[in-house]
N, C-alpha and C positions, 0 to 999 in steps of 0.2 A: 504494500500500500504506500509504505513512502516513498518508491521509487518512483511511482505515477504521479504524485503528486509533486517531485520535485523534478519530473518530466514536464508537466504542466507548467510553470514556473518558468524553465525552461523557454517553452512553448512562446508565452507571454513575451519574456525578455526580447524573444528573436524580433518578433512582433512589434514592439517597441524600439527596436535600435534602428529605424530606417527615420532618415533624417527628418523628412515630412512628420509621418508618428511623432517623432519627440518634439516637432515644433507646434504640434496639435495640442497637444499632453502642455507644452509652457504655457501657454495663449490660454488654455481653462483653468490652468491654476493661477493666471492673473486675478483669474475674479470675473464675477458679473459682467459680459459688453453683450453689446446689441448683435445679432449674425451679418450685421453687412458690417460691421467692422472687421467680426474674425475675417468674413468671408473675403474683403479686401486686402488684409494681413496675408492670406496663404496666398493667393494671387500673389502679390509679393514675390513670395517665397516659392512659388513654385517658377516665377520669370525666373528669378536667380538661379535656380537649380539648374534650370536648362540652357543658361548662357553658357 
C-alpha cells in the first residue's frame, strides 16, 4: 500500500514540474483575481514559452 501511494505522489510531482503547471499553481496561490487576468497572465506566459 505504501508503494502506490508514494507512486501516486510521484505521479503528481511529474505533473506538476512542466513549467506552464507550476506557473498555474503560482498565479492561484497569489490569491483571489478575476479569470481574465489569470487568463491574460498565461497568455503571457505561454508567448514567452514559445519565443
Amino acid at each position: 500500500m505504501q508503494l502506490a501511494l508514494q507512486q501516486y505522489k510521484v505521479n503528481i510531482i511529474k505533473i506538476m514540474a512542466h513549467p506552464l503547471q507550476l506557473q498555474i499553481l503560482e498565479l492561484l496561490c497569489e490569491g483571489p483575481k478575476g479569470i481574465n487576468e489569470h487568463q491574460s497572465r498565461l497568455r503571457h506566459a505561454l508567448f514567452i514559452q514559445c519565443m
